[in-house]
N, C-alpha and C positions, 0 to 999 in steps of 0.2 A: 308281247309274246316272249317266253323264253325257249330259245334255241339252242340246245346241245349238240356241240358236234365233239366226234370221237372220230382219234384218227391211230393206225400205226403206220408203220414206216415213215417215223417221222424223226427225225435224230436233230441235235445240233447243227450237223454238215449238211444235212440233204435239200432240194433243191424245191421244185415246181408244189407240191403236195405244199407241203410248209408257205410256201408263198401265196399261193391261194388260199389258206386257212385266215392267215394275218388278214389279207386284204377283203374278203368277203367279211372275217368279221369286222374290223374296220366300219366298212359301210351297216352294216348288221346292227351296230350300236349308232352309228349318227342316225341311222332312221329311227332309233327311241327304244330299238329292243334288249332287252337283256342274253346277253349271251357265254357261254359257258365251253371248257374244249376240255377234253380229255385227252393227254398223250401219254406216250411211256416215257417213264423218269430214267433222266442220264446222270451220269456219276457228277455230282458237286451241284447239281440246282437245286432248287429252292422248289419243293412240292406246290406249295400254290405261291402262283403271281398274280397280279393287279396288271393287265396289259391294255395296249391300245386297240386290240381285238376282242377283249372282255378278259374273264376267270379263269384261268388257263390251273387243269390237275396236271401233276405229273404221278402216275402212278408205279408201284415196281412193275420189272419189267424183265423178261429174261434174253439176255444179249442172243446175237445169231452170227455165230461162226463166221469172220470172213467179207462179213456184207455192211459192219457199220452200222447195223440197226438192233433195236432191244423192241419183243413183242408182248402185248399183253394178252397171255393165257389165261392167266385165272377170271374164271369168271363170277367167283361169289363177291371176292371185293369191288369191282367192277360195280356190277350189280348194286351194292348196296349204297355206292355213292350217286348211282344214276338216279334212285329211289331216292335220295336222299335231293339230290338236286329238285325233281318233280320238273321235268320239264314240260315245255307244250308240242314242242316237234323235237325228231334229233336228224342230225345230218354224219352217215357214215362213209367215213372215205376208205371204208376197207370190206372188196367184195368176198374174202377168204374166210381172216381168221378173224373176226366180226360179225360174219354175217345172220348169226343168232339175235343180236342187236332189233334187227324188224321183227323179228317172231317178240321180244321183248316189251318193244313198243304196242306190237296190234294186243297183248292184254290186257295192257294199262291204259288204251285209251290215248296214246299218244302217235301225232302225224310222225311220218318215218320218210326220208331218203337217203338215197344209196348214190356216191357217187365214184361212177367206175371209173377212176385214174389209169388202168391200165386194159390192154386186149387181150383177152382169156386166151381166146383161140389162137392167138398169132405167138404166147407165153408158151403154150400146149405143144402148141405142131412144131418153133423153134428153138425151142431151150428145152424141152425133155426130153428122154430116149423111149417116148411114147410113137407106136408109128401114128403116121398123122390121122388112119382116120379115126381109130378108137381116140385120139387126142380131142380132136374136134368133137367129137361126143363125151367127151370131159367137160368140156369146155362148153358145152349145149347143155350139159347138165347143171353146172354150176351155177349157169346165166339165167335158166330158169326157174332153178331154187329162187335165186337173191328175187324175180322179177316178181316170184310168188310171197317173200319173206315182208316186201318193202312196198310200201304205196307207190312210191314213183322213183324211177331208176333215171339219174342224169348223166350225162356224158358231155365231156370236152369238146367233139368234135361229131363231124358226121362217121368218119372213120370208125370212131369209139364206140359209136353207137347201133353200126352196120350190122354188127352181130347180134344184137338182139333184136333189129328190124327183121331179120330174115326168118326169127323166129314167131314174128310175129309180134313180137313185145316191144309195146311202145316206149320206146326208151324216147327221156326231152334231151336236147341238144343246148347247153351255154357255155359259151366258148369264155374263155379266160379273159384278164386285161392284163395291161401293162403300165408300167406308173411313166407316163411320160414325160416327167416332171425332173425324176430320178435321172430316166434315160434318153437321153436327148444327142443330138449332133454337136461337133464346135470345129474350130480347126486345129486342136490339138494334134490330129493323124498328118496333118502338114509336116510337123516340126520335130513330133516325138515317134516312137515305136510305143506296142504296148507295154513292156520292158520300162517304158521309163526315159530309155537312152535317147538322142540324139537322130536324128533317120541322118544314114549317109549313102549315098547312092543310089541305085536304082532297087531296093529290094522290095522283094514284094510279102508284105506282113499281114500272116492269117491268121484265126485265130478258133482252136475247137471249141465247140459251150456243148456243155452235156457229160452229167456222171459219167466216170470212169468203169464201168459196170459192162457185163458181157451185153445185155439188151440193149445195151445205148449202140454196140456196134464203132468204139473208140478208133480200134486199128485203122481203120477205114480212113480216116484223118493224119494218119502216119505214113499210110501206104498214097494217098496221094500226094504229101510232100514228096517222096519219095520218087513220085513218076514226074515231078515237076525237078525235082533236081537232074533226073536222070536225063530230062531234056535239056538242059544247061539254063533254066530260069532261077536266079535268084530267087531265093525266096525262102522264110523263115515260120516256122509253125511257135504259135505259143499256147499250150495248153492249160484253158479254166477247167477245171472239176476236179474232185477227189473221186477215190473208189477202191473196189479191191485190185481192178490190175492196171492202177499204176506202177505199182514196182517193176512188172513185167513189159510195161509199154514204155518204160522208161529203158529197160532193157533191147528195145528190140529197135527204138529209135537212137541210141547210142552213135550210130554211123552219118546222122544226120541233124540238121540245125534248130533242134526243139530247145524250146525252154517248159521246163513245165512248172506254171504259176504254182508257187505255196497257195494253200486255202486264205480266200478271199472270205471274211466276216463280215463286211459290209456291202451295202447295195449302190452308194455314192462310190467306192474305191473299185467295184467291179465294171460299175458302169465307166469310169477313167477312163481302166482297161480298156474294156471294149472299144469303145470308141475313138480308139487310136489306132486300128484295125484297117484295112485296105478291104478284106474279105473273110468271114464267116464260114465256115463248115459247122454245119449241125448231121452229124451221121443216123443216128439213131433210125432204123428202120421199123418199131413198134411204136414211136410215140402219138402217144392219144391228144397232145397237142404241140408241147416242145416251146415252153416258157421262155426256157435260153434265146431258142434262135428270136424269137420275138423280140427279147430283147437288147440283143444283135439288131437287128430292125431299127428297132428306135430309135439306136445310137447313130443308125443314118449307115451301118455296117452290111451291105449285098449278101445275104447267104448262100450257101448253097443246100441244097435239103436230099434225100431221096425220095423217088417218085412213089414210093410206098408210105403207109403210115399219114398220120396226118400231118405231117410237115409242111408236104404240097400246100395245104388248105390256108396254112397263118404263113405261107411265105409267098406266094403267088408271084405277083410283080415286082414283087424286092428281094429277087433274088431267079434260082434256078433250081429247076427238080428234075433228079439224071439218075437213072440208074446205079447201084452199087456197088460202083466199079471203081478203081482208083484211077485211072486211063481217061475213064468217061467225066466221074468227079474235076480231075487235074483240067479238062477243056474245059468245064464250067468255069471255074475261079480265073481260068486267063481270060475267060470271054467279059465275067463280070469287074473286072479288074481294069477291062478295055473299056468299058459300055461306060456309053456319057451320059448323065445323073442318074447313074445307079446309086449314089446314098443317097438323093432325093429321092429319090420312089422308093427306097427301103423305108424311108421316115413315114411316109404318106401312105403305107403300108401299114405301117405296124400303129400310125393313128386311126384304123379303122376299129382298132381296139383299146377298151377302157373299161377300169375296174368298175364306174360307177354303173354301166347297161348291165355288165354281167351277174352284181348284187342284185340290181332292182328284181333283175329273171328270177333270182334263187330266190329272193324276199316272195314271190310272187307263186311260185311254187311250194312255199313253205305255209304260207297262209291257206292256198288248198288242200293241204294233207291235214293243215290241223281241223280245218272245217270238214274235212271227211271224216277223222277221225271222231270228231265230236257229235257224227252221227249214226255209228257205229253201237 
């Protein structure tokens, strides 16, 4: 079977999206299939590569203001390389500016999926100046375009998925993996910081994971250092991610003991990182699953999550889910900071999940669409 997947928002930097592409196709090709990906091309790569996830396009692409990412509008060239490929299914991870993609597939005769990496409705009602309820009927509309466009619509999480159950629409749920091979515990957190340095004292070293982006909800990570400082705890914030407001959070933690990591390029030098970590913050209150914190998890690193979003769901008993508060956050991290084998039960946690169950799911869903389509 050949599987095409096309994705945007996918850059050099960016995070969970790109990680699942790699590791799905990954397994995509050891089970014998041929597989294909289309992205938007960034400045100095090489339009086709030969990868360990198959034939990777990079197509032009027009940059977006601000955000780090370049989109692909045009749709005749597009088009002509999808034609050109002939695949047997495609797998779209973009339910916006993509979503013509299914209408594409159901004339050619080709299986089609749709996989929503993000929450329409929770985009709508929080990040526009839409009131919420026309927002939510934005957002009811879009969901049942795509549900209508695409044979089968997949989602990360139950979370991710809630909003097209309510509509009705069966959306499948397969939850991501983590490479636990990459991310594993040691005693490095004994002897070092994530920094690198020396640990002296008693501090207590946390660490944000998660794009520096307004829906990730960053601040939230600054402001509960903040209420930990104010109560006279030691204790030192290191922040993983890029984004647009860094500049600004780097600005506004100036008065307090952050470091904020340069961009980490590899997955061996991030996993160091992490796991030299006492405690985890994952703020993000829209994520449809939260990669990072996972893999915070793995590294044997306690999280803390909000009780919103799907964080709760891949963080459960390796960690804490509290409200969006930096008050309420700052009592998590001392509580988990206290609690005895919290990095074992974050490990034993975050082993509930692997890349190979979550391919087989997709492979499994992919063979459906194409058999439907081929009766079509």
């Amino acid at each position: 079977m050949h599987i095409l997947r096309v994705a945007n928002f996918v850059s050099p930097t960016s995070g969970g999206i790109k990680t699942a592409l790699r590791h799905w196709g990954e397994v995509y090709r050891d089970r014998g299939h041929r597989v294909s990906l289309i992205i938007p091309a960034s400045k100095g790569e090489e339009p086709v590569t030969e990868e360990s996830q198959g034939t990777v396009y990079r197509v032009p692409a027009t940059p977006i203001p601000r955000t780090g990412y370049s989109l692909m509008w045009g749709r005749a060239g597009l088009r002509r390389l999808m034609e050109q490929l002939a695949p047997d299914t495609i797998e779209v991870s973009d339910r916006s500016t993509l979503r013509w993609l299914g209408r594409w597939a159901r004339r050619r005769g080709v299986g089609s999926i749709m996989i929503s990496h993000e929450n329409m409705t929770g985009i709508m009602v929080r990040r526009t100046p839409v009131p919420d309820v026309p927002a939510v009927w934005a957002a009811d509309f879009v969901n049942t375009r795509s549900a209508h466009d695409y044979d089968e619509i997949v989602c990360p999480s139950r979370f991710a998925a809630e909003e097209f159950h309510r509509l009705g629409i069966p959306a499948r749920v397969v939850e991501l993996g983590v490479d636990l091979e990459v991310f594993h515990p040691d005693d490095t957190h004994e002897r070092l910081t994530p920094d690198g340095r020396r640990r002296s004292g008693e501090t207590l070293h946390i660490i944000h994971c998660g794009r520096l982006a307004p829906e990730k909800n960053p601040q939230l990570s600054i402001e509960t250092l903040r209420a930990l400082v104010e109560r006279g705890v030691d204790a030192h914030l290191t922040v993983l991610g890029q984004g647009p407001l860094r500049s600004a959070l780097m600005e506004r933690a100036d008065d307090l003991p952050v470091t904020f990591h340069s961009y980490i390029h590899g997955r061996t030098e991030l996993a160091t990182v992490m796991r030299r970590a006492d405690v985890a913050i994952a703020p993000g209150p829209l994520e449809t699953f939260g990669l990072a914190a996972l893999e915070a998890l793995a590294c044997g690193v306690p999280t803390v999550c909000p009780d919103e979003g799907a964080l709760a769901e891949v963080v459960r008993d390796g960690g804490i889910a509290a409200p969006s508060d930096p008050a309420l956050f700052a009592d998590a991290v001392l509580e988990l900071s206290q609690r005895e084998g919290a990095r074992e039960r974050a490990r034993v946690q975050a082993e509930t999940f692997n890349w190979e169950h979550s391919s087989d799911r997709m492979l499994a869903i992919h063979e459906e669409v194409r058999a439907r389509a081929s009766r079509r």
